[in-house]
C-alpha positions as CSV (number, residue, x, y, z in Angstrom):
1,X,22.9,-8.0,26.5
2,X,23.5,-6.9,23.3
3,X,25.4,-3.3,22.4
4,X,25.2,-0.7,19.3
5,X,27.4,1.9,19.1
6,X,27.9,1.4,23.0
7,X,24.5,1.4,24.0
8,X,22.6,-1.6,25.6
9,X,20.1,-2.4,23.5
10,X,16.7,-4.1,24.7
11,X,15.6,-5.1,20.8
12,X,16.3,-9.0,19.4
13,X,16.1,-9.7,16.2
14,X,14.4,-12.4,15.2
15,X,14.9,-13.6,11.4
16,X,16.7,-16.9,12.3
17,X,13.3,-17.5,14.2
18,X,10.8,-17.0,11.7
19,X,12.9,-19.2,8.6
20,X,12.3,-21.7,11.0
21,X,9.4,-21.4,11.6
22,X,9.0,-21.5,7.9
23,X,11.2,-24.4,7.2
24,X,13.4,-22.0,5.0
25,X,16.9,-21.5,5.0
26,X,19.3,-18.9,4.0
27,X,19.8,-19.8,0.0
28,X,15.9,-20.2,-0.5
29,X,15.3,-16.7,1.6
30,X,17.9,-15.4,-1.3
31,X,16.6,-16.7,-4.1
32,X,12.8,-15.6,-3.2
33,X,14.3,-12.2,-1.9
34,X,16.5,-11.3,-4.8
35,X,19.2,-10.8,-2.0
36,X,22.6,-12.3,-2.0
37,X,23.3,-15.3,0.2
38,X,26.1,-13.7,2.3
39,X,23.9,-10.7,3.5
40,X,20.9,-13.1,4.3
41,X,23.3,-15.3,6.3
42,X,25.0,-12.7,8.4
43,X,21.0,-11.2,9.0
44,X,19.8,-14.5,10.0
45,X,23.2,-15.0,12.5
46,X,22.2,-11.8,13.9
47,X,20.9,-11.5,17.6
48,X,20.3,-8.2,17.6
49,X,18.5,-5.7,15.2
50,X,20.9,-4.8,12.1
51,X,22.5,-1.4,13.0
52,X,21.3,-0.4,9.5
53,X,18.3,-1.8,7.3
54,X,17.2,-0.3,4.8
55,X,13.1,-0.2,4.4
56,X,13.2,-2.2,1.4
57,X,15.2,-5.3,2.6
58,X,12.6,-5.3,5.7
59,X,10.2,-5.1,3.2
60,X,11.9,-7.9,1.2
61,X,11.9,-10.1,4.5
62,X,8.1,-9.5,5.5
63,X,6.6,-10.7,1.7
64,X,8.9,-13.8,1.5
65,X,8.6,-14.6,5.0
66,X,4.8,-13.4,5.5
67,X,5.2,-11.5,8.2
68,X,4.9,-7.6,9.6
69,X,7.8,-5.9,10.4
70,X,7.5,-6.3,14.4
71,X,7.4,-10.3,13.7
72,X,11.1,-9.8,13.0
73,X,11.6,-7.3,16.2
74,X,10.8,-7.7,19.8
75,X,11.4,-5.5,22.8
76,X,12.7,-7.3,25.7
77,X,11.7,-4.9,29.1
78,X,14.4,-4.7,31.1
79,X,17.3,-5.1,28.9
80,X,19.2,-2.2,28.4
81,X,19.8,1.5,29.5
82,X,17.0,2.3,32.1
């Protein structure tokens, strides 16, 4: 289970899913996302929610990838501090 800051944490992210869902990968996410490669590949490698993302790279992600924000989240009951 995943930990931030030392706190289970019951939230996956899901960006790896969805660019494959869309047949996309990290350097076509960039170039429609005006983002640089490196940031979209350690996103996408992410299994858990980013500690810190700034409204306007979720923003980013949800037009390129044509999705709302809790495509890219989902809670997982029973994982984490009870």
């Amino acid at each position: 289970m995943p930990r931030v800051l030392g706190v289970l944490v019951p939230i996956k992210w899901r960006l790896a899913v969805l660019m494959a869902d869309r047949e996309m990968d990290y350097k076509e996410l960039a170039k429609v996302t005006g983002m640089h490669p490196v940031t979209i590949s350690k996103h996408k490698n992410m299994r858990t929610m980013p500690s810190r993302l700034e409204d306007s790279t979720l923003e980013k992600y949800c037009k390129a990838l044509s999705c709302q924000p809790g495509d890219l989240l989902v809670y997982v009951p029973g994982e984490g501090n009870t």
